[in-house]
C-alpha positions as CSV (number, residue, x, y, z in Angstrom):
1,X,161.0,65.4,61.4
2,X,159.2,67.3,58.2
3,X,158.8,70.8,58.5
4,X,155.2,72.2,58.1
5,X,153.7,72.4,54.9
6,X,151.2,74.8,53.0
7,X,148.5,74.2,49.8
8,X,147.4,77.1,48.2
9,X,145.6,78.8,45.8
10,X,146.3,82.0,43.7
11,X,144.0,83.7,41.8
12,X,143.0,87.2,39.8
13,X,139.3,88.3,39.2
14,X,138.1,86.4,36.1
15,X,139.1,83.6,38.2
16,X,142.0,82.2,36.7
17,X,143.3,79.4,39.7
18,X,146.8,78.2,40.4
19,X,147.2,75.3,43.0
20,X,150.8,75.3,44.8
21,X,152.6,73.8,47.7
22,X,155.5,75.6,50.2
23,X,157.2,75.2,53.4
24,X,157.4,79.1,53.4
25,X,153.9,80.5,52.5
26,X,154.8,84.1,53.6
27,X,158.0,84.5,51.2
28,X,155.8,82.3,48.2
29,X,153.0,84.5,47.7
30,X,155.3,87.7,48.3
31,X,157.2,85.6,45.2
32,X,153.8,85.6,43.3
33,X,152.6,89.1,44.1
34,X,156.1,90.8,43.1
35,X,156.7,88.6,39.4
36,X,159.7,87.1,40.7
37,X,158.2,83.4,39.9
38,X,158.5,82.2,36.0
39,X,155.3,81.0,36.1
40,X,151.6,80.2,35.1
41,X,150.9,82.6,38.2
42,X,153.1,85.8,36.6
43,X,151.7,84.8,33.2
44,X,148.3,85.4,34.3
45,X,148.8,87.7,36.9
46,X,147.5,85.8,39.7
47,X,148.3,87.9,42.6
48,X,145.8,87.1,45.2
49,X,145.9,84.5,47.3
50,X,142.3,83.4,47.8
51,X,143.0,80.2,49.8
52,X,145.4,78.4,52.0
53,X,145.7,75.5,54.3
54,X,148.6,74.5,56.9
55,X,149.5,70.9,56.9
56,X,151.9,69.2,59.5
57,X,154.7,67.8,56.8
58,X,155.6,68.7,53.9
59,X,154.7,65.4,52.1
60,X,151.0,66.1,53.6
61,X,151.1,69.5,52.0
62,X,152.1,68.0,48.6
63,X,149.4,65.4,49.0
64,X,146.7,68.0,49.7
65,X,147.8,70.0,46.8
66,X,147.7,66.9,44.4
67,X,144.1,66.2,45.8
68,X,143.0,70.2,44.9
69,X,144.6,69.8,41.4
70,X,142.6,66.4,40.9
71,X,139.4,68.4,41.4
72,X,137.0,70.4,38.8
73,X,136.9,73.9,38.4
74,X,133.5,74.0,40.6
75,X,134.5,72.0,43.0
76,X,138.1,74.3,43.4
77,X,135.6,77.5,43.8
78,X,133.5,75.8,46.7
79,X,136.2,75.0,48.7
80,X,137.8,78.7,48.0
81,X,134.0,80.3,48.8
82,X,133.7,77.9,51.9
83,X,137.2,79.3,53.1
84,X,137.2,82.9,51.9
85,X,133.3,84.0,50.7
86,X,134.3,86.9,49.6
87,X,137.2,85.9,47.7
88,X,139.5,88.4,49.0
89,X,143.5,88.7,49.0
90,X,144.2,86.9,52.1
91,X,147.9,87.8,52.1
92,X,147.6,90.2,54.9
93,X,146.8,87.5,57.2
94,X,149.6,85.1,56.9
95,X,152.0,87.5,58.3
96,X,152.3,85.2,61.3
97,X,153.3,82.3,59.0
């Protein structure tokens, strides 16, 4: 069986968006927030996480993901606003992930 899977999105406060998938949301976005990825995200300094979802498997996750990247720019800020109005870091509450 697939282990669980997370889509996410990092941002700053222009917003610049970045769109990635883990098994490990917790130790990613610590990976984000501390430069340790190579990345669009450390280029850019996207350090808050601004929206998340759990999936059952892995595959579902990367699914998801592709479906978030496939959208506009609009439509990637109504789902963050829907989720997270305020568009605040929501890294303290995945602690439990």
């Amino acid at each position: 069986m697939s282990e669980q899977g997370f889509v996410y999105i990092m941002g700053n406060n222009r917003p610049t968006l970045y769109t990635g998938v883990t098994s490990n949301l917790k130790k990613r976005v610590w990976l984000h927030k501390n430069n340790l990825v190579k990345s669009f995200t450390q280029k850019y300094d996207l350090h808050l996480l601004l929206y998340y979802e759990m999936l059952d498997t892995i595959e579902n996750a990367i699914i998801r993901e592709k479906q978030i990247k496939d959208m506009d720019r609009k439509d990637k800020l109504l789902i963050i606003k829907k989720f997270n109005p305020d568009f605040k870091d929501l890294a303290d509450q995945i602690n439990k992930y």
